[in-house]
LORO-159264 format. One record per atom (N, C-alpha, C): residue in three letters; atom name; x negated, y negated, z. Coordinates in Angstrom, 3 decimals. Layout:
resn ALA&name CA&east X&north Y&up Z $
...
end
This chain:
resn UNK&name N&east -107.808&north -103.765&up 44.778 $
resn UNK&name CA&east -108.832&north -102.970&up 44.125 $
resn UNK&name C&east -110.043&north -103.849&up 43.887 $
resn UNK&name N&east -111.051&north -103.321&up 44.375 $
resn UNK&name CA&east -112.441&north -104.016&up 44.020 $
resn UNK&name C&east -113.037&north -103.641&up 42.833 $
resn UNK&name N&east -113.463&north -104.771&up 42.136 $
resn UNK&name CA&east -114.519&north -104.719&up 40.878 $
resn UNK&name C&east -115.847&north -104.619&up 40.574 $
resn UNK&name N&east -116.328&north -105.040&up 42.145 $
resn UNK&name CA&east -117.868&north -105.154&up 41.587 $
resn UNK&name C&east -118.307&north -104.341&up 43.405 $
resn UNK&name N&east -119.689&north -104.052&up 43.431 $
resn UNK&name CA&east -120.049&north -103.699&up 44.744 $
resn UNK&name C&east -119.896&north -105.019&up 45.664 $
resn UNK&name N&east -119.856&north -104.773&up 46.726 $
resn UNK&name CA&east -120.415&north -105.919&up 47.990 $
resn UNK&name C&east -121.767&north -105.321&up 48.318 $
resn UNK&name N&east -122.508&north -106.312&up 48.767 $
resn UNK&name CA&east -123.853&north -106.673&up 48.838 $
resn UNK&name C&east -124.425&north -105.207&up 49.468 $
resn UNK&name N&east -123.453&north -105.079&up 50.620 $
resn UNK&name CA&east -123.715&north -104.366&up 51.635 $
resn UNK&name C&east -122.837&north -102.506&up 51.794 $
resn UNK&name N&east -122.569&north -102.478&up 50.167 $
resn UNK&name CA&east -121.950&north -101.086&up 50.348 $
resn UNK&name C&east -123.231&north -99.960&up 50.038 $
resn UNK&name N&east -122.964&north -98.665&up 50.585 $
resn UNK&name CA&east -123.942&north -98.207&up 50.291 $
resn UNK&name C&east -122.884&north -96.411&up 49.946 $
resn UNK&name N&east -123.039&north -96.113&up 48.506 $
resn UNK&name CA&east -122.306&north -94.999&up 48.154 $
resn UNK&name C&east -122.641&north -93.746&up 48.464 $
resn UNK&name N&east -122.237&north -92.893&up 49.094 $
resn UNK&name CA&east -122.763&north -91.381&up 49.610 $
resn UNK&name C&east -121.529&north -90.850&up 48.213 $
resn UNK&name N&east -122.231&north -89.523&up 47.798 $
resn UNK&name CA&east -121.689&north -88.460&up 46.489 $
resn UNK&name C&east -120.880&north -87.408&up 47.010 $
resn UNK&name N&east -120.485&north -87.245&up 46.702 $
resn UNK&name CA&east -119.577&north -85.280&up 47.442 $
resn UNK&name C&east -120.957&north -84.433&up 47.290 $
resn UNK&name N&east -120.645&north -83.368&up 48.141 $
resn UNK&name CA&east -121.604&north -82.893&up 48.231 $
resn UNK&name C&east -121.495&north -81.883&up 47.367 $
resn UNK&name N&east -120.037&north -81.629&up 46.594 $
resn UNK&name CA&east -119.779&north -80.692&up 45.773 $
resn UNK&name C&east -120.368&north -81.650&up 44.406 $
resn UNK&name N&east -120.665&north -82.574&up 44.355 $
resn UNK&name CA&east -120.794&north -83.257&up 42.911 $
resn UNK&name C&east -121.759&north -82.254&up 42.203 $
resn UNK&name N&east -121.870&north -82.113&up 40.875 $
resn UNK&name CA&east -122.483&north -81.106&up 39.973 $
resn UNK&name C&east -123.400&north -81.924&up 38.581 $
resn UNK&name N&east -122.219&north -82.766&up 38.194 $
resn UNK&name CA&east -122.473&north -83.331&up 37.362 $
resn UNK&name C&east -122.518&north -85.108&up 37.463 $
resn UNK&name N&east -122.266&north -85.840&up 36.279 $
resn UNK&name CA&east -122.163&north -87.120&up 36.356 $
resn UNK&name C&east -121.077&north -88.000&up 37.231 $
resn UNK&name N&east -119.625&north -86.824&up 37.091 $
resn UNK&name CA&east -118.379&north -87.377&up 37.008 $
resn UNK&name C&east -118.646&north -87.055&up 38.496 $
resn UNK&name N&east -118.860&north -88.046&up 39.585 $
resn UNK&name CA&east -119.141&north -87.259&up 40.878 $
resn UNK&name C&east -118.073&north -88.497&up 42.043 $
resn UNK&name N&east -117.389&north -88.235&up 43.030 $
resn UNK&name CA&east -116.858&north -89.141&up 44.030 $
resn UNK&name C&east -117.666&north -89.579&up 44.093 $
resn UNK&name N&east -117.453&north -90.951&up 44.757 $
resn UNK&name CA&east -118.548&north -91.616&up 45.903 $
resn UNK&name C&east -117.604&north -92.738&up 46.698 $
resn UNK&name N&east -118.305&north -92.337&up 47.924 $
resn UNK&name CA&east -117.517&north -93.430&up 48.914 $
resn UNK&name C&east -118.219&north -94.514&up 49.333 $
resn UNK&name N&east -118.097&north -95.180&up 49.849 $
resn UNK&name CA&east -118.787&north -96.525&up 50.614 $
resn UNK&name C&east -117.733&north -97.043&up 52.002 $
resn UNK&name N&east -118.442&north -97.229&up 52.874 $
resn UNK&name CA&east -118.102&north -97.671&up 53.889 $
resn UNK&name C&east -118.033&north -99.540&up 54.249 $
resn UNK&name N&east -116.886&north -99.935&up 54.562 $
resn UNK&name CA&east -117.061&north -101.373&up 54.245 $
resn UNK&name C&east -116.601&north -101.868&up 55.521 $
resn UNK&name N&east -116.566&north -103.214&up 56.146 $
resn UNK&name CA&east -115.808&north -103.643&up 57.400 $
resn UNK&name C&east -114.698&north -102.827&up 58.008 $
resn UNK&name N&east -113.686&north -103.325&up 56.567 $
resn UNK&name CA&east -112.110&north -103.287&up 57.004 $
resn UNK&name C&east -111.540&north -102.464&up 55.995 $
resn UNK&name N&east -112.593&north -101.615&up 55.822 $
resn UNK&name CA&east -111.719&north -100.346&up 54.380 $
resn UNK&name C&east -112.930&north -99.356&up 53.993 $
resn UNK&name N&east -112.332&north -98.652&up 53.273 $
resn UNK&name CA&east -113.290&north -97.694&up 52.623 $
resn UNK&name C&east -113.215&north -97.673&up 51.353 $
resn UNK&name N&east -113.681&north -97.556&up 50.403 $
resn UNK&name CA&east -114.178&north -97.411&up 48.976 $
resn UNK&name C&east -114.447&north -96.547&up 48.083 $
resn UNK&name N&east -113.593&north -96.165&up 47.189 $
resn UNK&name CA&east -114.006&north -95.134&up 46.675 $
resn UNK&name C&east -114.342&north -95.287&up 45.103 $
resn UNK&name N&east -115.323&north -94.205&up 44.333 $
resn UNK&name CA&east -115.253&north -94.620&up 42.591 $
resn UNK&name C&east -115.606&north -93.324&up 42.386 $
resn UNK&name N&east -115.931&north -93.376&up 40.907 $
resn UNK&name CA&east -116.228&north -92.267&up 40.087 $
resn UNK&name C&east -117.308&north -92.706&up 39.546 $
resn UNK&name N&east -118.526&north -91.948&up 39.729 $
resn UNK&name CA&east -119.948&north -92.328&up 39.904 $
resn UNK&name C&east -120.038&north -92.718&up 37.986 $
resn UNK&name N&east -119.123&north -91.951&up 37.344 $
resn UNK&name CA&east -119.484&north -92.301&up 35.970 $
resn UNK&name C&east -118.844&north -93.916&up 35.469 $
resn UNK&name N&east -118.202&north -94.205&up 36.668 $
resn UNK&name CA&east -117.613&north -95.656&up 36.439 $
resn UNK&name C&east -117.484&north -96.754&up 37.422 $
resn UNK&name N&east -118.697&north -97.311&up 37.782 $
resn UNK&name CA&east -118.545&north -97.306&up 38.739 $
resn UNK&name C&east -118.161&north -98.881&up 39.138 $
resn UNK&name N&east -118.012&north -99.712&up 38.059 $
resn UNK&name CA&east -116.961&north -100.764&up 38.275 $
resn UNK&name C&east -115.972&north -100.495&up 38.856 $
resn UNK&name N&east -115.754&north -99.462&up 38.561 $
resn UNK&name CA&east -113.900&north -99.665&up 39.008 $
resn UNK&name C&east -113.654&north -98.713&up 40.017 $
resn UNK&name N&east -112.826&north -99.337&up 40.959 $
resn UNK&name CA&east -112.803&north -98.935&up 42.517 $
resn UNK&name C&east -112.057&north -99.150&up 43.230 $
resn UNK&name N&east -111.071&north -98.300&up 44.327 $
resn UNK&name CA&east -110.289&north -98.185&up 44.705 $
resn UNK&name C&east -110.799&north -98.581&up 46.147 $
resn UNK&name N&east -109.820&north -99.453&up 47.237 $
resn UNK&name CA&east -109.839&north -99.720&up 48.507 $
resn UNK&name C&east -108.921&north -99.453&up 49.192 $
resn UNK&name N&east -108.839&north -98.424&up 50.407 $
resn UNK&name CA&east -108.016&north -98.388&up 51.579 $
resn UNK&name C&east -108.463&north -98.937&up 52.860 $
resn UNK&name N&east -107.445&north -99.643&up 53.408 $
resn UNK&name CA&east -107.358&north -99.932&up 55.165 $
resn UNK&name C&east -107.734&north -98.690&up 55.527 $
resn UNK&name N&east -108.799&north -98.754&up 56.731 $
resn UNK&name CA&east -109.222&north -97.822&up 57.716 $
resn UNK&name C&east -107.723&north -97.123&up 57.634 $
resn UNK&name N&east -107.030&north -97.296&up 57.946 $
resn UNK&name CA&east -105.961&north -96.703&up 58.734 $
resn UNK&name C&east -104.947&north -95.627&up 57.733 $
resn UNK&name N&east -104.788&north -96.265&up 56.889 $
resn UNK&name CA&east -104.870&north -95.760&up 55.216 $
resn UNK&name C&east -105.516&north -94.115&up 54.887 $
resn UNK&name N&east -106.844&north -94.666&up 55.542 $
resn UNK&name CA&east -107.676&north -93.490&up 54.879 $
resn UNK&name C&east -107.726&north -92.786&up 55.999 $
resn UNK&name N&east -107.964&north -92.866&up 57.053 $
resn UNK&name CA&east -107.539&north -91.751&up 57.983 $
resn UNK&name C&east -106.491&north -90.926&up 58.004 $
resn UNK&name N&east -105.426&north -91.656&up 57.844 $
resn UNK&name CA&east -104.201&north -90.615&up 57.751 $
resn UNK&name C&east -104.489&north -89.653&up 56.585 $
resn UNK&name N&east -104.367&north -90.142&up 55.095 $
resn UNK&name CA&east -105.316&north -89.580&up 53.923 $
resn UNK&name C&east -106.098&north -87.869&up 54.395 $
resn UNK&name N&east -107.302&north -88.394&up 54.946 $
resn UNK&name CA&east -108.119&north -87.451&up 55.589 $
resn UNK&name C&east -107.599&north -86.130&up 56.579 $
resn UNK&name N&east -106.354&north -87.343&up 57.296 $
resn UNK&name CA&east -105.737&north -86.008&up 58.207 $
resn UNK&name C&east -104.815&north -85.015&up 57.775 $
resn UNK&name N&east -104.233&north -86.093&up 56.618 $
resn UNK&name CA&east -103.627&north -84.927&up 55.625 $
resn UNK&name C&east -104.194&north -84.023&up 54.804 $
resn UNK&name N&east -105.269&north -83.760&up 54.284 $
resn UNK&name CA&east -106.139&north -83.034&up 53.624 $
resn UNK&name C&east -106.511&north -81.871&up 54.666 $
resn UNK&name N&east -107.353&north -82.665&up 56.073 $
resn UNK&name CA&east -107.377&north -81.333&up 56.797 $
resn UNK&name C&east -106.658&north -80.106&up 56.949 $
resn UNK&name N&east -105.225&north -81.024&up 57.301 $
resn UNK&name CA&east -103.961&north -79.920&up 57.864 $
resn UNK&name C&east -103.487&north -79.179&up 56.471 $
resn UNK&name N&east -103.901&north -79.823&up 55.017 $
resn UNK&name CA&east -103.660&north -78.493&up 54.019 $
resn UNK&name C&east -102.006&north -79.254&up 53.180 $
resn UNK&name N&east -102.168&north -80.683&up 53.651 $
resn UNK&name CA&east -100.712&north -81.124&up 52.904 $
resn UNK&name C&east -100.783&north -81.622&up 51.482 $
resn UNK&name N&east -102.131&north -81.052&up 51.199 $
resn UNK&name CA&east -102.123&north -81.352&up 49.588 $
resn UNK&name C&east -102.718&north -80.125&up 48.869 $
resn UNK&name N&east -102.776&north -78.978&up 49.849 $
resn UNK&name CA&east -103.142&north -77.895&up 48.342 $
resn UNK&name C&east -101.914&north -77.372&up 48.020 $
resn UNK&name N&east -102.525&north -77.196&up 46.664 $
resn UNK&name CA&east -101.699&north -76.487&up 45.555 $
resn UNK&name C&east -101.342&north -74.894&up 46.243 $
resn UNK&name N&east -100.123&north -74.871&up 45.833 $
resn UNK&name CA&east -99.646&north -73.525&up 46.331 $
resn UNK&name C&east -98.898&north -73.016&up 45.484 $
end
């Protein structure tokens, strides 16, 4: 888990964000990055590979609520 930004991250918001409490990702070498715009010390890192699968599971619907 990362604590502080790297020099070179640059955070895109959901596009659903509304308020303060908003995602944001960052794109890094060898991972991706994620925080909560109201906190934004604190931050979670996945391996590319990590977060793709992640992503492919969301597409196909293996995490809604039913």
């Amino acid at each position: 888990m990362a604590q502080t930004d790297s020099v070179a991250d640059v955070w895109r918001k959901s596009a659903r964000c509304e308020a303060h409490n908003c995602v944001e990702v960052a794109k890094r070498p060898d991972e991706i990055a994620i925080r909560n715009s109201a906190v934004p010390d604190t931050q979670l890192a996945f391996a590319r590979p990590a977060w793709a699968a992640f992503i492919s599971g969301v597409r196909a619907g293996q995490f809604d609520l039913r």
